[in-house]
PAGUVO-583348 format. One line per 8 residues: number of its first residue (from 1); their letters; for each residue y, z, x of C-alpha. Coordinates in steps of 0.2 Angstrom, whole numbers, plus 5000, padded with zeros to 4 digits. Example, Ala and Ser with C-alpha at 12.3 -4.5 7.8 and 13.67 -1.06 7.14 Angstrom:
BEGIN
1> as> 4978/5039/5062  4995/5036/5068 .
***
This chain:
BEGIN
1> xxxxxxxx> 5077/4979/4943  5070/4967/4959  5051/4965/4962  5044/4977/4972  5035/4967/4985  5016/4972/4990  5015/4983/5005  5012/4967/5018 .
9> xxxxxxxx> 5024/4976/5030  5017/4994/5028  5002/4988/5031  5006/4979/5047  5016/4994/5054  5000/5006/5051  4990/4995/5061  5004/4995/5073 .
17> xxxxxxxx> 5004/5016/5072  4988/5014/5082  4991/5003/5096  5003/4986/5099  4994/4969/5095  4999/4953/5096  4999/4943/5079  4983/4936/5078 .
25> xxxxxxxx> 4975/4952/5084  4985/4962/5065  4977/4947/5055  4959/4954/5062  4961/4970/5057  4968/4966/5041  4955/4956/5036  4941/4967/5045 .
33> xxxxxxxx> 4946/4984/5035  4958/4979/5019  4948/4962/5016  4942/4969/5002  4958/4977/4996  4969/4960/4998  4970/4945/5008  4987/4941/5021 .
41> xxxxxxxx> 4985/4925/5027  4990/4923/5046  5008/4914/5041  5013/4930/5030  5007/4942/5043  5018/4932/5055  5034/4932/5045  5031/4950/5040 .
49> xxxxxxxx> 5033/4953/5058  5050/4944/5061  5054/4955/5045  5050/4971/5054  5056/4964/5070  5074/4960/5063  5074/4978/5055  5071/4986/5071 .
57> xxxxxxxx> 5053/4993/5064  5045/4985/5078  5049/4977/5095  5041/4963/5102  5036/4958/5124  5028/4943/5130  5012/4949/5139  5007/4933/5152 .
65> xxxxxxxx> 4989/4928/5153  4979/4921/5164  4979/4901/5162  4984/4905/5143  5001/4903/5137  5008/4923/5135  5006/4932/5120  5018/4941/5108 .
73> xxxxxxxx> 5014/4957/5107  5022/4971/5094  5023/4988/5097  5030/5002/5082  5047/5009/5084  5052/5027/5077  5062/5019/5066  5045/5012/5057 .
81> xxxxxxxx> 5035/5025/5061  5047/5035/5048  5047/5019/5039  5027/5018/5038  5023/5037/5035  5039/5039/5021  5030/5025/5011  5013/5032/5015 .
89> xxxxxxxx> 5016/5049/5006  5025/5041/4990  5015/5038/4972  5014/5018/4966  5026/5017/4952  5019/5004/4947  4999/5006/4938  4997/4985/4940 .
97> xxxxxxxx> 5001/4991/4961  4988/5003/4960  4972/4991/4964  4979/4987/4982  4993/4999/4986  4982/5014/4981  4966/5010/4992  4979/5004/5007 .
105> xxxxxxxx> 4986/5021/5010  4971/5030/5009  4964/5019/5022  4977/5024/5031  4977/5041/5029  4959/5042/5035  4960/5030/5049  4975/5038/5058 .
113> xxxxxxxx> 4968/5056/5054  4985/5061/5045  4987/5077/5033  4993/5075/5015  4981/5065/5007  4978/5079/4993  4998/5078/4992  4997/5058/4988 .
121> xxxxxxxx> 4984/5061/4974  4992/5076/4967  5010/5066/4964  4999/5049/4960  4990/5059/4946  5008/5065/4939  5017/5048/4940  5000/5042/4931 .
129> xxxxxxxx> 5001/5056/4918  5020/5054/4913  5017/5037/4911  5002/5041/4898  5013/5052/4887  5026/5038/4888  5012/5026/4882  5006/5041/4868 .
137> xxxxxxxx> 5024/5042/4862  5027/5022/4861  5009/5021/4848  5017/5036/4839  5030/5024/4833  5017/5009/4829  5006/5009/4813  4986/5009/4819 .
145> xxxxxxxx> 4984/4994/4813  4998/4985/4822  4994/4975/4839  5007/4984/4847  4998/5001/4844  4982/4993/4854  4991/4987/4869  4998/5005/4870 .
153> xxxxxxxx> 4979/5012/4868  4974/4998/4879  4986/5003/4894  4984/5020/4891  4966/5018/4894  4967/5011/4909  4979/5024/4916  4967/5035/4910 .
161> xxxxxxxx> 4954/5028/4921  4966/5028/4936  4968/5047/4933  4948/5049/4933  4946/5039/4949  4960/5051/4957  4949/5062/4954  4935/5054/4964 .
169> xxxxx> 4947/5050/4978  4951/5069/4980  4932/5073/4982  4929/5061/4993  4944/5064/5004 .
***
């Protein structure tokens, strides 16, 4: 199984969603609304967007300036707009994701106006539910008093809490 990388790239390609920006001009927005979510520093925003720009997810011009040097500016493709918007509508897998995957797309979801946001939360809650039942079933074969019973009760715990703050997220939403 490979690690699953953090959504750097989505990220980037939502920003893009609304307007083309040059590199530094993504590294603003990021840190203005997901600053509190995670931090990108300005080299990983930059290779993310040779990534995307080697994939054919975004396409790059050189704007020219006046008595400044020109300026990279990247503009979405279609083929990461499907890109973007097929990550957007799909649970997090992983519950250690959750913390900054979770609150990324619902920024998005609200700051692009887009439909389906009861959809995310519905299939999050599922994936977050079968993962419980896994966790119930793994301290059904632990004794009580065995540690590896309260690392089940621990994570399911936490779960848990995820499923109750779904809950918020779909009144607030």
């Amino acid at each position: 199984m490979s690690k699953r990388r953090l959504p750097l790239e989505q990220a980037l390609l939502g920003f893009l969603m609304r307007e083309p920006m040059h590199g530094y001009d993504l590294h603003q927005q990021v840190e203005a609304e997901l600053g509190e979510i995670w931090y990108m520093g300005i080299s990983n925003i930059y290779g993310a967007l040779k990534r995307l720009e080697q994939s054919g997810q975004v396409e790059s011009d050189f704007v020219p300036r006046n008595d400044r040097p020109s300026r990279k500016v990247y503009r979405i493709t279609l083929t990461g707009e499907q890109s973007f918007l097929g990550w957007l509508q799909q649970p997090i897998p992983a519950m250690r994701e959750m913390r900054v995957e979770f609150p990324a797309k619902l920024h998005f979801f609200r700051a692009l106006g887009l439909a389906g946001v009861d959809d995310l939360i519905a299939a999050q809650e599922a994936v977050c539910r079968e993962r419980v039942v896994r966790l119930e079933q793994g301290m059904g074969r632990c004794s009580p008093h065995d540690v590896n019973w309260l690392v089940f009760d621990f994570r399911r715990r936490q779960i848990e809490a995820i499923i109750d703050w779904l809950q918020v997220c779909r009144e607030e939403t």
